[in-house]
C-alpha positions in Angstrom: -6.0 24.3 2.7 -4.4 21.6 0.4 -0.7 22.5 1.0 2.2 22.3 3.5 2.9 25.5 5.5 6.0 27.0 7.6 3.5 26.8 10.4 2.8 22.8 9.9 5.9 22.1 9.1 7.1 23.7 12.4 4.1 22.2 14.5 5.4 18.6 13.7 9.6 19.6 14.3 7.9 20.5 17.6 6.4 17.5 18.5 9.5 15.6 16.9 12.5 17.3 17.3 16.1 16.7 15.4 18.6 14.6 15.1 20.9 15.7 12.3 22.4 12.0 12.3 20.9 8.1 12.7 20.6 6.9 16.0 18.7 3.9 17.2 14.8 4.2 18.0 13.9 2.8 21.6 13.2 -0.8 19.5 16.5 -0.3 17.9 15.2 1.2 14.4 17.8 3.6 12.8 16.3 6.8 12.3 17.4 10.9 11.8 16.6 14.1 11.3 12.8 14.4 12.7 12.0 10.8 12.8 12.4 9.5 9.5 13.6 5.6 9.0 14.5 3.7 6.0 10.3 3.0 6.0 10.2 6.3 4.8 11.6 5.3 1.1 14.5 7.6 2.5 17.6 5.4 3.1 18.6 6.5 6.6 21.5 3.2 7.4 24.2 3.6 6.8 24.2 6.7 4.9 23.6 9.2 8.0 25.4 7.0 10.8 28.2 8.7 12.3 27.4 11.6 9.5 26.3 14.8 11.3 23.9 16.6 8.5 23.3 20.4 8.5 19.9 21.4 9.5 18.8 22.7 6.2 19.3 19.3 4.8 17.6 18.2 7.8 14.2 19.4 7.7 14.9 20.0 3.6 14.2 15.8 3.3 11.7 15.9 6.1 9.5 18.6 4.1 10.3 16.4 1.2 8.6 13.5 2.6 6.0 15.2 4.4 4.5 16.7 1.4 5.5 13.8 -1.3 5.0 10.7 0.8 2.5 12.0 3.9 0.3 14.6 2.6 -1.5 12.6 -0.2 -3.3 9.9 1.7 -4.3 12.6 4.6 -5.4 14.9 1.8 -7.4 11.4 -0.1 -8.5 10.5 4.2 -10.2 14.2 4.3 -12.4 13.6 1.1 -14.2 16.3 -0.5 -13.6 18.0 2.6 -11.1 21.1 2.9 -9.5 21.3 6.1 -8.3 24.3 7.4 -4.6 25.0 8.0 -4.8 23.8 11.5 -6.9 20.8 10.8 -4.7 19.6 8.0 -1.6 19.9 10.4 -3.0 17.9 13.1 -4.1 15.3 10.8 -0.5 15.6 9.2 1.3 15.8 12.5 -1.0 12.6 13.4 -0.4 10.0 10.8 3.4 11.3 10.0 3.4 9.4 14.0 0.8 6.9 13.1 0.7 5.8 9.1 -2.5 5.5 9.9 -4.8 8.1 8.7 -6.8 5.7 6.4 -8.0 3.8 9.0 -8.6 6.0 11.9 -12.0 6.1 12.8 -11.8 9.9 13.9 -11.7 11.4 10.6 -14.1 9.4 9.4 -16.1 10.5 11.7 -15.4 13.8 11.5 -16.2 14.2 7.9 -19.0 12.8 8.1 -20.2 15.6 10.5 -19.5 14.1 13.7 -16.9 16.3 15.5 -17.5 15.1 19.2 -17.0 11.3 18.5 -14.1 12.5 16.4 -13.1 14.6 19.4 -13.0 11.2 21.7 -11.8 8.9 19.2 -9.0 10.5 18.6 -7.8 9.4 21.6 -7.9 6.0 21.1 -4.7 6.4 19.4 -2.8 7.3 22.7 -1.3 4.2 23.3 1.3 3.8 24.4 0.4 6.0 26.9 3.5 8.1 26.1 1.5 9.3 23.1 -1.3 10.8 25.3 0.6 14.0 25.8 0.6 14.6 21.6 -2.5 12.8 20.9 -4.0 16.0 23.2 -1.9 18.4 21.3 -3.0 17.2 18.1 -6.8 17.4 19.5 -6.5 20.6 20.9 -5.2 21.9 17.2 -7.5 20.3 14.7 -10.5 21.1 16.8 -9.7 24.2 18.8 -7.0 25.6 16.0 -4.5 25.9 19.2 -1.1 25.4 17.7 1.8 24.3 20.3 5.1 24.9 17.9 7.2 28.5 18.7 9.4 28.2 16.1 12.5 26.3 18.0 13.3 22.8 18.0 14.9 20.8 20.1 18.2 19.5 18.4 19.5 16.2 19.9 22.4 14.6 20.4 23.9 10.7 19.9 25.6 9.1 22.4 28.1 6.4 21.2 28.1 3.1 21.2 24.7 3.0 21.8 23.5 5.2 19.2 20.8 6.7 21.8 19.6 10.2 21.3 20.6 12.8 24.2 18.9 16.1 24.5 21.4 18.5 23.1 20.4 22.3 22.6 16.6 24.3 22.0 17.2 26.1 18.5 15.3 28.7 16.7 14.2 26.8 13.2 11.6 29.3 12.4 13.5 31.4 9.6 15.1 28.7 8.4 12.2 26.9 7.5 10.6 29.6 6.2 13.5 30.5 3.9 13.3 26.6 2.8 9.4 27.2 1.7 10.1 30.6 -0.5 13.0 28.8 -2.1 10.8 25.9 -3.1 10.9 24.8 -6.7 8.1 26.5 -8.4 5.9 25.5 -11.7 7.1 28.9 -13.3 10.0 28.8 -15.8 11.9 31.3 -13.5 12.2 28.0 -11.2 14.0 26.5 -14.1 16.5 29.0 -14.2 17.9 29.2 -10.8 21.1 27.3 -10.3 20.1 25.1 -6.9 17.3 25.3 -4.5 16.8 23.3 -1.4 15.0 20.7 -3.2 18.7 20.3 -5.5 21.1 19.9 -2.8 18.6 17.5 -0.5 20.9 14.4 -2.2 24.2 16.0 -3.2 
């Protein structure tokens, strides 16, 4: 498995949740949608403050980035290695959190044959200890294939002036996302001919 799917894509909305516009991180770093900041290469401030997005554009520029910006150096971290669709969505769910997938001694390890100190290194990247609670769902799918996502997503809310997230409503994402990946741009010339897909109206 080399590739994003609707299933990976949903596991990390699960673990992330939305926020169709920028609110302030709990160290007071502007973020949206499902966690992306300016860090990203995304601009989120000002352009989404005070500027409610739909949730197509939403998790349209969070697949985006997961598959431009994320899944390269997890795909380079896994080696000659192919990791199955659940492993690859840990690994992605892990360093889209972390940014650290080239450094984490668990993969290594794990590549190299390993898969019970992989297993307990893993969590070594539960702190703080707020983490331990994803760090185990993350664990649980790469090395049991136990996926945690149902296909809803929590969709939050911004309080104002504070700019601090508050839980809104649970919504089904599932078919939405799904539509997103079979109107990806394709290679074939048949791409070429379609007047917008997803990946158009991201930055309209």
């Amino acid at each position: 498995m080399r590739d994003l799917t609707p299933r990976i894509a949903l596991e990390l909305i699960a673990h992330e949740g939305i926020v169709t516009e920028a609110y302030k991180d709990s160290v007071g770093v502007w973020t949206w949608s499902v966690g992306i900041t300016d860090a990203s290469g995304h601009k989120v401030f000002p352009r989404y403050k005070d500027k409610p997005q739909p949730l197509e554009h939403c998790i349209g520029v969070y697949m985006w980035l997961l598959r431009e910006k994320y899944l390269p150096p997890v795909l380079a971290a896994f080696g000659k290695h192919d990791p199955s669709e659940a492993e690859l969505g840990a690994a992605l769910s892990f360093h889209w959190n972390t940014g650290a997938i080239a450094r984490a001694s668990w993969l290594g390890r794990f590549v190299r044959g390993d898969v019970e100190g992989a297993r307990r290194r893993m969590l070594d990247w539960a702190r703080p200890k707020e983490l331990l609670a994803r760090r185990r769902k993350e664990q649980a799918l790469f090395f049991d294939g136990k996926w945690s996502e149902d296909g809803t997503a929590l969709v939050y809310g911004v309080a104002k002036p504070s700019y601090q997230p508050v839980r809104g409503r649970r919504v089904d994402v599932r078919g939405l996302v799904e539509g997103l990946f079979a109107d990806e741009p394709a290679s074939a010339p048949e791409a070429v001919a379609k007047e917008k897909t997803w990946f158009d109206r991201l930055f309209e």
